[in-house]
C-alpha positions in Angstrom: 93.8 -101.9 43.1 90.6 -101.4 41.1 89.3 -97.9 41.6 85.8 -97.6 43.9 82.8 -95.2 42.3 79.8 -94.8 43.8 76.7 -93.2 41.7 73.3 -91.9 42.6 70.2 -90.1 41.4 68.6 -87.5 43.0 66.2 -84.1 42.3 63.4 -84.9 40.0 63.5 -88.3 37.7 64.1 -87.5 34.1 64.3 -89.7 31.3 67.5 -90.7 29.8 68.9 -91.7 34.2 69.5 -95.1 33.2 70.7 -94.1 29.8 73.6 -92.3 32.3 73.6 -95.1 34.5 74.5 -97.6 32.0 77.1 -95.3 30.3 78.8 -94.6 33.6 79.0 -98.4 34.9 79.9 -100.0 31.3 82.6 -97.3 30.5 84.0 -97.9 33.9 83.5 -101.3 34.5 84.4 -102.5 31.0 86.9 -99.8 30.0 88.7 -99.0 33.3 88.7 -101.9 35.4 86.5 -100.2 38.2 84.1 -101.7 40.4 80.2 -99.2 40.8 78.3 -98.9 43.6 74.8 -97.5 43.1 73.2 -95.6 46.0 69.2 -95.9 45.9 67.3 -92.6 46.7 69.6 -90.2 46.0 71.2 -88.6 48.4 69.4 -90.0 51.8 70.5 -93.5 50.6 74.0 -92.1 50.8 73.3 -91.3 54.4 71.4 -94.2 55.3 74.7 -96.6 53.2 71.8 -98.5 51.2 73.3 -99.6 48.2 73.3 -101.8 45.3 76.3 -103.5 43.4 76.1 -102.6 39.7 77.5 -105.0 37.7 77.0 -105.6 33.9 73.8 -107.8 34.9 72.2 -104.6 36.3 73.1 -102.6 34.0 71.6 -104.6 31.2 68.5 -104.0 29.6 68.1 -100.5 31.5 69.0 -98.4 28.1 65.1 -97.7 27.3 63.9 -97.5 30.4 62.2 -94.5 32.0 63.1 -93.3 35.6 65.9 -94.1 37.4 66.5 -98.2 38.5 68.5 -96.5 41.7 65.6 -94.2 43.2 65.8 -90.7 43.9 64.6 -87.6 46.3 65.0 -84.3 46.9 66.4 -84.6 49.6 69.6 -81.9 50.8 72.7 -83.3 52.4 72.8 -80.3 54.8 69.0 -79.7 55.5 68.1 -83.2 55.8 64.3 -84.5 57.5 65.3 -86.8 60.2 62.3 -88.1 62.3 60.5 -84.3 63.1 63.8 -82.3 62.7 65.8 -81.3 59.7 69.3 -82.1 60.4 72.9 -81.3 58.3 73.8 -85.0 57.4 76.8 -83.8 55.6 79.5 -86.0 58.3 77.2 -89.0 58.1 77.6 -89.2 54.4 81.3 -88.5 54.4 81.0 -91.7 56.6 79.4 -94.1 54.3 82.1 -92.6 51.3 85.3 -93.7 53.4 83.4 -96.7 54.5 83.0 -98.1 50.7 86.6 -97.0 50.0 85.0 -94.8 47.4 87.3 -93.3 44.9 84.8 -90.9 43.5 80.6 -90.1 43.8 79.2 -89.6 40.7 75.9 -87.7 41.5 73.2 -87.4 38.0 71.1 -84.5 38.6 69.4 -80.7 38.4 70.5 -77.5 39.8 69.4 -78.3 42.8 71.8 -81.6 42.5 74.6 -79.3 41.1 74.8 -77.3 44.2 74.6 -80.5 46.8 77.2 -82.5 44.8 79.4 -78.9 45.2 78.9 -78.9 49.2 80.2 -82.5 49.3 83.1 -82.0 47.2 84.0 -78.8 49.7 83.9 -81.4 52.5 86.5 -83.3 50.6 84.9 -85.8 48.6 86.0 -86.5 44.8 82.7 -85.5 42.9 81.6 -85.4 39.6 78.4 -84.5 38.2 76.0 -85.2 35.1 73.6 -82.5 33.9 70.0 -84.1 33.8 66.4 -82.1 33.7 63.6 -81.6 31.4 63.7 -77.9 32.0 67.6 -77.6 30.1 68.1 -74.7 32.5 71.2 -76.1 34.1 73.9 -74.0 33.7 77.3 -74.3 31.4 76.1 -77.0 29.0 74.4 -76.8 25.8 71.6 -79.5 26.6 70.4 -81.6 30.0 69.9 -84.9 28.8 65.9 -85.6 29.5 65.0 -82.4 27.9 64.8 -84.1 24.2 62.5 -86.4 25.5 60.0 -84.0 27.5 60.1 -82.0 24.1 58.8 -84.5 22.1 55.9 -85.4 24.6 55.0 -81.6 25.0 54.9 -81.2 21.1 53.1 -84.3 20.3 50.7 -83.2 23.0 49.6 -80.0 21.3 49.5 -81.5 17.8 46.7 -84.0 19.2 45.0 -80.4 20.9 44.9 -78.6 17.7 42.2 -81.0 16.2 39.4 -80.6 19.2 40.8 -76.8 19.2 39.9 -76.5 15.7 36.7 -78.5 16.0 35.2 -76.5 19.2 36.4 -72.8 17.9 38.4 -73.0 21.4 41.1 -71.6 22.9 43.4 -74.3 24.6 45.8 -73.5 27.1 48.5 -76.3 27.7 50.7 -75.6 30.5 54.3 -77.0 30.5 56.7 -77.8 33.0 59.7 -75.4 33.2 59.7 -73.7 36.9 62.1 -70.4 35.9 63.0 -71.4 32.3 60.9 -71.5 29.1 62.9 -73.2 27.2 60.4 -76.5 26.9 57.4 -74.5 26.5 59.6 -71.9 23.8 60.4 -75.4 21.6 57.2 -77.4 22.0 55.5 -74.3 21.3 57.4 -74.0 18.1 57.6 -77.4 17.1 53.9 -77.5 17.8 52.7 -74.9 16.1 51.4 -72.9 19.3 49.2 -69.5 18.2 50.9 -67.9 21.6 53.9 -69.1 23.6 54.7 -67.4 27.4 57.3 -67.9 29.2 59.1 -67.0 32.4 61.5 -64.4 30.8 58.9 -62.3 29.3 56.1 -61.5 31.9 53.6 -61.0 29.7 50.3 -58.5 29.1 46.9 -60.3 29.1 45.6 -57.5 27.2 48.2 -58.3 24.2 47.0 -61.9 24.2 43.5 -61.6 23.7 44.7 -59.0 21.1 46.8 -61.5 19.1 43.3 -64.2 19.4 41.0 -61.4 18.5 43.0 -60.9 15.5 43.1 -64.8 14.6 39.5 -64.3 14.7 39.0 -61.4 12.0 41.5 -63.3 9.8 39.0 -66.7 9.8 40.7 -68.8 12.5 38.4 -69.7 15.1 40.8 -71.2 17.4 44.0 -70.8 19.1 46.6 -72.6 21.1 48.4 -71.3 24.2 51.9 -72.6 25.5 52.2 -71.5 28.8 55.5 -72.2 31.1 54.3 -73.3 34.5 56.4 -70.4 35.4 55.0 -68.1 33.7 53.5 -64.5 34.7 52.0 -61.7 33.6 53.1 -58.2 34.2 51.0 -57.1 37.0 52.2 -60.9 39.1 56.1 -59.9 37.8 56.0 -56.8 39.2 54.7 -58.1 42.6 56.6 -60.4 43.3 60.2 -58.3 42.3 58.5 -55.7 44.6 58.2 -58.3 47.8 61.5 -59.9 46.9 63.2 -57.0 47.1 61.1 -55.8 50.0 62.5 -59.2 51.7 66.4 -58.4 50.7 66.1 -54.8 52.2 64.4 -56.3 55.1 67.7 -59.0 55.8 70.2 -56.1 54.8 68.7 -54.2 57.8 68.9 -57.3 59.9 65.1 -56.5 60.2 63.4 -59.8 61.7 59.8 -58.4 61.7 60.4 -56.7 58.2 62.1 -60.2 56.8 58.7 -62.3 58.9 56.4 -59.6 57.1 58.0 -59.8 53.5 58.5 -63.6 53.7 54.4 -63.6 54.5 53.8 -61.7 51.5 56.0 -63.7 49.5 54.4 -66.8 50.7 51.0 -65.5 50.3 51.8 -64.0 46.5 53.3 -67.6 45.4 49.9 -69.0 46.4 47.8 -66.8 44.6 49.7 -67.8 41.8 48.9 -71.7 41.9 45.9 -71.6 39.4 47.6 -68.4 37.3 46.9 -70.7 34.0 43.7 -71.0 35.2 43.4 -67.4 35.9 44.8 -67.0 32.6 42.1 -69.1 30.9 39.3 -67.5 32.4 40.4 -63.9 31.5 41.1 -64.5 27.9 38.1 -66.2 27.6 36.1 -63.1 29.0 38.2 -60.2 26.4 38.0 -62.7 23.3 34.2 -64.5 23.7 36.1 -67.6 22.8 35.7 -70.8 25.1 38.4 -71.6 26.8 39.6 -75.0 28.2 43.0 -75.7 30.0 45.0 -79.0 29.4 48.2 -79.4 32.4 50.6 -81.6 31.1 52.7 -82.3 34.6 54.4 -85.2 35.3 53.3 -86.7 32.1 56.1 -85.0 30.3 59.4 -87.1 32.4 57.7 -90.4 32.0 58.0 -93.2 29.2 61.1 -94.2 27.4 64.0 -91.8 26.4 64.4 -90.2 23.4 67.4 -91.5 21.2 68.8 -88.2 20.9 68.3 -88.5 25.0 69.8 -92.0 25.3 73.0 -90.8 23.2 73.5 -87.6 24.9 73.6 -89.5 28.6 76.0 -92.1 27.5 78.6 -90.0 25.9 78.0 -87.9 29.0 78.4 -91.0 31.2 81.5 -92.7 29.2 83.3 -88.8 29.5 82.1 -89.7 33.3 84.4 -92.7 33.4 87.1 -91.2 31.4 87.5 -88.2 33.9 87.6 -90.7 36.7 90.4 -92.5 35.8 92.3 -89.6 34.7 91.6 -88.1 38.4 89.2 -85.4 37.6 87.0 -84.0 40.2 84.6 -81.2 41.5 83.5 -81.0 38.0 80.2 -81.2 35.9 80.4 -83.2 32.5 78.9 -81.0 30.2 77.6 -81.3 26.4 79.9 -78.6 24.0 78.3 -79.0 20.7 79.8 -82.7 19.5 82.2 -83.3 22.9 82.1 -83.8 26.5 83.8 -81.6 28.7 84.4 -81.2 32.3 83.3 -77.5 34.0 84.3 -76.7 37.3 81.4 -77.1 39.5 81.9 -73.9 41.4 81.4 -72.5 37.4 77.6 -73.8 37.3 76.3 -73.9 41.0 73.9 -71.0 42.3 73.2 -70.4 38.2 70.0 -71.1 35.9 70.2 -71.1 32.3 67.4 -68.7 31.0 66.3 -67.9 27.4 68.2 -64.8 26.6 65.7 -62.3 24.9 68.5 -62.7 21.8 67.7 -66.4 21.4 67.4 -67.5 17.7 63.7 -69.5 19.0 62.5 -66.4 20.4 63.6 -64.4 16.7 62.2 -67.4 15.0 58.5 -67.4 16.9 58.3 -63.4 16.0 59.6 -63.8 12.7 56.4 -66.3 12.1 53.6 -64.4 13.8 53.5 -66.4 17.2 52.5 -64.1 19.8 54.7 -64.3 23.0 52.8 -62.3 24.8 54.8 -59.0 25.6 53.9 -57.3 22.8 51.6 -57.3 19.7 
């Protein structure tokens, strides 16, 4: 009997979905004789058993195409909205998986995807997952396919700012996605030709910024450009917010409810002084330099459009490796990319992880090595 996969989307959309998509269904339709079912909305379409058959009409045409043609959401199998409650869904879906006969789930997705896919498999489903996120920060492979893509939209975006940068004598802050990871804002920064580049792993000093500008000034450069990571923060925030996190962990190592309701506060109300911090960060550097200063958010604009072709190839090898693995019964595994091959990680190796730029990179030696300020020091 043909084997039964189903596949789904979920956690952010991310160029280079349907790229997966196709490489999954062809490999497994055409190579291995299976038959796909494609789950719409990621994981709450899995609950609520709305599905689509994907066949090799579906899947045709969908290699350039941005998004995902199956829907996603965010939402968690165990912490689930349900009318006004948030419910753990977990039994439903392991429902809807026995109901389709299902041999294995595929599930494309983040970190956040990673460690969802890994509660399923616990409750005895056969998962596998693909590694997908602008951000690259999923752990144990070498790239997340989408991340190509956002780079090249990021970097072409501060080429077209250095022109009304130059023209102005402005400074221009672009912020880039990244939540805990700088590795987009690190390579379009580079790629770019960004003055200053800060990112998550190196809180940086205002003071040394303005310093770095200043001295742009006194060498005849009127201008600079700024690549800021979303999740990016100086010192001073850093230091904060380790001091209420780990004000928060004391508090549930005591089994302290009113210290844990007092340190969540002051998390809560920390992270939302933080919301304009690129903002914040414009307005101070243009006070210490006298330069104008203008601040261009990038947001969703950098997962949209069509994938990359270094994007499109990554997901289908990843995809046809996919197909491969399922028909040689491999499961509770994440297909990652190893330099030239595919290879299968155990999930339980990449949940709970984030893939951070290690001070040690060769792109943060390369930025010093050509004058680009990152922030921490002059």
């Amino acid at each position: 009997m043909a084997k039964s996969v189903g596949i789904l989307t979920a956690g952010g959309d991310s160029p280079g979905l349907n790229a997966a998509i196709r490489g999954v269904g062809k490999a497994a339709i055409g190579a291995y004789g299976m038959q796909i079912i494609g789950f719409r909305d990621g994981f709450r379409g899995l609950m609520q058993d709305r599905t689509i058959r994907l066949t090799g009409t579906e899947l045709s045409g969908i290699l350039t195409v941005g998004g995902t043609i199956l829907g996603t959401s965010r939402d968690k199998p165990h912490k689930m909205p349900v009318g006004d409650q948030t419910m753990d869904m977990t039994s439903v879906m392991l429902e809807t998986y026995h109901r389709h006969h299902l041999d294995a789930l595929v599930c494309l997705g983040g970190g956040g995807t990673q460690k969802n896919a890994y509660h399923l498999s616990q409750h005895g489903m056969n998962i596998i997952t693909l590694p997908k996120t602008i951000d690259n920060d999923v752990s144990g492979t070498d790239m997340t396919f989408g991340f190509d893509t956002a780079l090249g939209i990021a970097t072409e975006a501060i080429d077209r700012l250095h022109s009304t940068a130059h023209s102005h004598h402005r400074i221009i802050v672009v912020e880039l996605m990244g939540h805990n990871a700088g590795w987009l804002a690190l390579g379009a920064g580079l790629a770019g030709g960004a003055d200053v580049i800060l990112i998550p792993e190196l809180p940086y000093d205002v003071q040394v910024v303005a310093e770095a500008i200043r001295q742009r000034q006194r060498r005849g450069a009127g201008f600079s450009i700024v690549a800021v990571s979303e999740g990016a923060l100086s010192k001073e925030d850093a230091e904060a917010l380790s001091n209420a996190a780990a004000e928060k962990a004391a508090a549930k190592e005591e089994n302290d409810k009113k210290k844990k309701e007092r340190a969540a506060a002051r998390l809560a109300k920390l992270a939302e002084t933080m919301q304009d911090k690129t903002l914040r960060l414009s307005r101070q550097l243009e006070q210490l330099t006298g330069l104008e200063s203008r601040v261009t958010i990038l947001g969703h604009l950098q997962r949209g459009g069509t994938p990359s072709a270094a994007d499109r190839l990554l997901a289908t090898r990843l995809g046809t490796t996919c197909a491969e693995l399922i028909d040689r019964g491999v499961f509770g595994v994440m297909v990652a990319a190893r330099g030239e091959r595919a290879e299968p990680v155990p999930l339980e190796e990449v949940v709970g992880k984030v893939k951070l730029v290690p001070p040690d990179h060769p792109w943060i030696k390369t930025a010093r090595d050509i004058g680009v300020c990152l922030g921490d020091r002059v």
